[in-house]
C-alpha positions in Angstrom: 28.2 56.7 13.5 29.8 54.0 15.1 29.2 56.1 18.8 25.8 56.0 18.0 26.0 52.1 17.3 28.0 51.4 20.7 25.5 53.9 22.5 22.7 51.8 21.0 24.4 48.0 21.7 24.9 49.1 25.3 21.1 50.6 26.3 19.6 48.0 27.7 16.1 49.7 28.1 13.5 47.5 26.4 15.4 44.6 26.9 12.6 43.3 28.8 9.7 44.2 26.0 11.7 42.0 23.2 12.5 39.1 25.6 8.1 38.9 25.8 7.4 39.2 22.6 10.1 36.3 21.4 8.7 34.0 24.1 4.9 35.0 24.0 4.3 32.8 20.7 5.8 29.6 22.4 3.8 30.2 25.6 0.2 30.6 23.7 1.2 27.6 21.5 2.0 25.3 24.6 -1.0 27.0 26.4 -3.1 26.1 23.3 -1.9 22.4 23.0 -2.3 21.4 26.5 -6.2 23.1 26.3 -6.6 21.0 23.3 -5.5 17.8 24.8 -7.6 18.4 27.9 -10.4 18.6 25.9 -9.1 15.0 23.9 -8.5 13.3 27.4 -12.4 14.4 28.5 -14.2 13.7 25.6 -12.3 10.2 25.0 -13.4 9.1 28.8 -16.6 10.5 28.8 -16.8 8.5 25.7 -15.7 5.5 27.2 -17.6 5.3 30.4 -20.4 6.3 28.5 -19.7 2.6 26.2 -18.9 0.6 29.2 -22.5 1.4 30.6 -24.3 1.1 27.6 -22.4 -2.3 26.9 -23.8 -3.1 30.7 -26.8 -1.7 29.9 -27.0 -4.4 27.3 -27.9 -7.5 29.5 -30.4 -6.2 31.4 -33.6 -8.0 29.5 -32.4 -10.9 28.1 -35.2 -11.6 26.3 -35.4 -8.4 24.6 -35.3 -7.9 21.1 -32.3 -6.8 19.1 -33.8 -3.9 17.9 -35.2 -2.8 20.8 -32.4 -3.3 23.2 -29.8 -1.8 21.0 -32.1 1.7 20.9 -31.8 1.4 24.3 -28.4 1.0 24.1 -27.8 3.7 22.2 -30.3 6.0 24.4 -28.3 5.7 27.1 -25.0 5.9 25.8 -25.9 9.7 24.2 -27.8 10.3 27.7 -24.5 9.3 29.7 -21.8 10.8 27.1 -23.6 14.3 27.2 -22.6 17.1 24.2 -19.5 17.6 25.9 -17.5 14.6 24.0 -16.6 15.5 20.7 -19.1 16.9 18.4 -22.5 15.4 19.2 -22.5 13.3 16.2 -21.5 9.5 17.0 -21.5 6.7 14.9 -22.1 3.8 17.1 -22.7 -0.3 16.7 -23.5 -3.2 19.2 -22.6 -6.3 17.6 -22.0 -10.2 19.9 -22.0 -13.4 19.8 -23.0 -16.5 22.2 -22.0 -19.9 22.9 -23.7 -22.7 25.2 -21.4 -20.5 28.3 -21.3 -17.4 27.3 -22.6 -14.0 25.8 -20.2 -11.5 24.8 -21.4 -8.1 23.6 -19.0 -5.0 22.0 -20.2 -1.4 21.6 -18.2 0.7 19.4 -18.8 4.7 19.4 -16.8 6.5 16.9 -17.3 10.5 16.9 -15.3 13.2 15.1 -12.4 15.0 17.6 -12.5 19.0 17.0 -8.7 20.4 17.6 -8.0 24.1 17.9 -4.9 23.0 16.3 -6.5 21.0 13.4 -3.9 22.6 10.4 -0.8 22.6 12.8 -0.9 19.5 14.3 -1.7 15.8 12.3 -5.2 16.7 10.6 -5.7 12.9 9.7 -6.3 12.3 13.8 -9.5 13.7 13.2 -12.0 10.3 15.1 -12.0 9.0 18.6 -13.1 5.3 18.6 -14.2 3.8 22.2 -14.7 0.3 22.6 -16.5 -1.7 24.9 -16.9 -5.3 25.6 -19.0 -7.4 28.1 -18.7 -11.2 29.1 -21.9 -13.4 31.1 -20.5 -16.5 31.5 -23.1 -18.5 32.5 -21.4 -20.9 34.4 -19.7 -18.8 36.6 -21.9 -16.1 37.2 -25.5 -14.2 36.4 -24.3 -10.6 36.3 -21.8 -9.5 33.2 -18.2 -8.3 33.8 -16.5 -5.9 31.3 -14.0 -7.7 29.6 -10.1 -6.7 30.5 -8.5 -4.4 27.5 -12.1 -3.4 26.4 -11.9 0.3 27.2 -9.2 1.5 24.9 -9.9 5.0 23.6 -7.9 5.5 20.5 -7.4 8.2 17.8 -7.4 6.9 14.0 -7.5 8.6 11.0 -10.2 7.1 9.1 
């Protein structure tokens, strides 16, 4: 018995076949992660340059109504953003304000982030939020600029 055991402990045929099947559930799990944050990183700028021209988009008829620009608005930011960002369902809202110098207008787009590795990972990380804002400053200028810090893509778990 115990020649059969030493024989055994010193074949080293197959060696190879055990090493791949110990490391072939690490490597699909890495593979699967980074494919999955790909997928985050696109939708989440798609998302955001999608705002940042709709927030644009925005000032370009003054005079417009509310209602009517921000259908607008929101025509062109699903136009720009595509079905490739998320899931196709967004949740968006163009809010501002104005003072004797200034406009300032924010759009928000909130859409729900599909993982591959929703049960593994942090389910509650389920939303990417994109926000927006733009600045006319009247005194300074007639075309709006995008404020600094606007685009922040985030994750939340609302």
């Amino acid at each position: 018995m115990i020649s059969r055991l030493q024989a055994f402990a010193g074949d080293t045929r197959g060696n190879i076949a055990i090493m791949s099947a110990l490391m072939s559930a690490p490597l699909l799990l890495i593979i699967g992660a980074s494919v999955d944050l790909g997928f985050y990183t696109s939708a989440s700028s798609r998302m955001q340059n999608a705002a940042d021209a709709a927030v644009l988009a925005a000032f370009n008829n003054p005079r417009q109504r509310w209602g009517k620009r921000k259908a607008r608005v929101d025509a062109l930011f699903h136009q720009n953003v595509g079905s490739k960002a998320g899931s196709g369902k967004y949740k968006t809202r163009l809010h501002g304000y104005r003072t004797r110098r200034k406009l300032v207008l924010t759009y928000t787009a909130k859409a729900k982030r599909y993982s591959l590795f929703a049960n593994v990972g942090d389910p509650g990380k389920d939303r990417v939020e994109v926000k927006s804002t733009a600045v006319l400053d009247y005194t300074k200028s007639r075309f709006p600029k995008l404020a600094p810090n606007s685009g922040q893509a985030e994750t939340s778990n609302k």
